[in-house]
C-alpha positions, -999 to 999 in steps of 0.1 A, spaced: 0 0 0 27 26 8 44 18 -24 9 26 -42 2 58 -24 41 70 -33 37 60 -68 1 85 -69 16 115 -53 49 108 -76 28 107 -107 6 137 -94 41 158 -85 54 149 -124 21 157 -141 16 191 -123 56 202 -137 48 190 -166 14 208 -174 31 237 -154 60 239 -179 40 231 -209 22 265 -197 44 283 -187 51 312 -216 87 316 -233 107 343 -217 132 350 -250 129 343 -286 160 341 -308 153 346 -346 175 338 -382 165 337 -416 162 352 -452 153 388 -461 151 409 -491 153 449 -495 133 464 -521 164 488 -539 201 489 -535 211 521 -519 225 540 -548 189 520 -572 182 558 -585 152 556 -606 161 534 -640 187 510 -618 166 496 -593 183 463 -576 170 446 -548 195 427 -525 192 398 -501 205 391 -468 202 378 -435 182 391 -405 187 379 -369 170 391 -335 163 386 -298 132 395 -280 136 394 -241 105 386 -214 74 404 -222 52 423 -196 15 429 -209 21 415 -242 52 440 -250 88 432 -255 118 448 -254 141 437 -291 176 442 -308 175 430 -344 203 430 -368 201 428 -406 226 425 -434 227 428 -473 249 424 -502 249 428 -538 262 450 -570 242 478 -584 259 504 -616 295 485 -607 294 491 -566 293 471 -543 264 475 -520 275 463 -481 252 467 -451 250 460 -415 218 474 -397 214 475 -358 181 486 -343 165 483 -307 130 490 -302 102 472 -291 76 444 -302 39 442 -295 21 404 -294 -11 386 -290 -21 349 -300 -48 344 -326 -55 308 -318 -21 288 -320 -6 316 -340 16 348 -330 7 382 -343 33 412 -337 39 446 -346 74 464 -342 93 494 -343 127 499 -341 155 526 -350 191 528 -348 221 528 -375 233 513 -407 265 511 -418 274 508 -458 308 503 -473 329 536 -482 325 532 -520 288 526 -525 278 551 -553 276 543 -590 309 535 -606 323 529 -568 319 569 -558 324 572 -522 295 577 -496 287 586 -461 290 552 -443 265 555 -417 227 567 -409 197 566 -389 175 540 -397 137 531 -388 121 496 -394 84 494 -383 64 463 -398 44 427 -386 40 399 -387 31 361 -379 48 331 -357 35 297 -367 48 270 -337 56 239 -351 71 225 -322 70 233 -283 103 255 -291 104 262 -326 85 289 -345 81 296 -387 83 334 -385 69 356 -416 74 390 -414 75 422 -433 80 459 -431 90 497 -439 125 509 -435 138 538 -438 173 550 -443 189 579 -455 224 573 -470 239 602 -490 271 605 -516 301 627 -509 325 647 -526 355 630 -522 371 604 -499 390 632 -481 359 659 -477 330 646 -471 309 671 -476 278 654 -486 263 653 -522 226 661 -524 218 632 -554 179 636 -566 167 599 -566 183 581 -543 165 558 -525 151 564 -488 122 541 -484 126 507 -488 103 476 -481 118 444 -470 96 413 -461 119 387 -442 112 347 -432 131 326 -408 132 302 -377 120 314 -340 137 298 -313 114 296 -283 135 297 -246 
C-alpha cells in the first residue's frame, strides 16, 4: 500500500511540472532567416536592384504583451558597378497577441546602418552610416514546443547620402536616391 500511495503522489508531482511547464510562456525568442530589400542604396530611378540578406533578433521577457528587441540585418549585392554592403542595428520594441495557436506582432525599431565607403555608382564614395527606422508585422507559426516559422514584413527607412571625395566629405545632395525601402523577411523562432 505505501508503495501505491508514493507512486500516486509521484505521478501527481510529475504531471503538475509538466502541465506547469507546458504553460508556462517563453521568456526569449531568438530569430534567423532570409530577407530581401526592395532597392540597392545607390537604385536611382532606372537601376533599381533589390538585395538579399540575412536578419537575426532577440526579444527578451514580455510584460503585458510588450517586449523589449535588438535586431540586426545585413545585405549584399552589385548595383551600376558598386558594391552594395550593409549591416543594420536597431532596438525597439515588439507588441504580441495569440490568434489561436498563431503569434501576431507589430514592431518598431531605429538605430544605425553602416554601408561600405564606395557605394555610389561606378564605386563613388558615400557617407557610411545613418539613422534607420524599421516598423512592420507579422506572424509566428509554432511547429514545435520550441520552434516557430516566422513571416514578417516591413517599412525601412534610411537615409544614405554621396560625398565629394574620400577626403571631404561634404555630402552630395543626389535627386533619386533611394530612402524608403520595403523588406519582407522569413526565418526560424527559437522559443527559450
Amino acid at each position: 500500500m505505501p508503495s501505491r500511495l508514493l507512486s500516486l503522489i509521484s505521478l501527481l508531482c510529475i504531471s503538475t511540472a509538466l502541465y506547469a511547464e507546458s504553460n508556462r510562456p517563453e521568456r526569449f525568442q531568438l530569430y534567423t532567416g532570409y530577407v530581401y530589400l526592395s532597392n540597392s542604396f545607390n537604385g536611382v530611378s532606372g537601376s533599381h536592384q533589390p538585395l538579399n540578406g540575412w536578419d537575426a533578433s532577440i526579444a527578451f521577457p514580455q510584460g503585458h504583451n510588450l517586449r523589449f528587441k535588438v535586431h540586426t540585418s545585413s545585405f549584399q549585392g552589385t548595383n551600376l558597378g558598386a558594391g552594395q554592403h550593409s549591416l543594420f542595428v536597431l532596438p525597439g520594441a515588439q507588441f504580441s497577441g495569440k490568434l489561436r495557436k498563431e503569434t501576431v506582432f507589430a514592431e518598431g525599431m531605429a538605430g544605425i546602418g553602416t554601408l561600405n565607403k564606395f557605394w555610389g555608382a561606378g564605386n563613388a564614395p558615400g557617407e557610411q552610416a545613418s539613422f534607420t527606422t524599421l516598423v512592420g508585422g507579422g506572424l509566428n507559426t509554432p511547429f514545435s514546443r520550441h520552434f516557430a516559422f516566422q513571416l514578417s514584413g516591413g517599412y525601412q527607412y534610411s537615409h544614405f547620402v554621396l560625398t565629394n571625395n574620400v577626403i571631404d566629405n561634404a555630402p552630395i545632395r543626389t535627386p533619386g536616391l533611394p530612402g524608403n525601402f520595403g523588406r519582407p523577411s522569413t526565418g526560424l523562432v527559437w522559443l527559450f
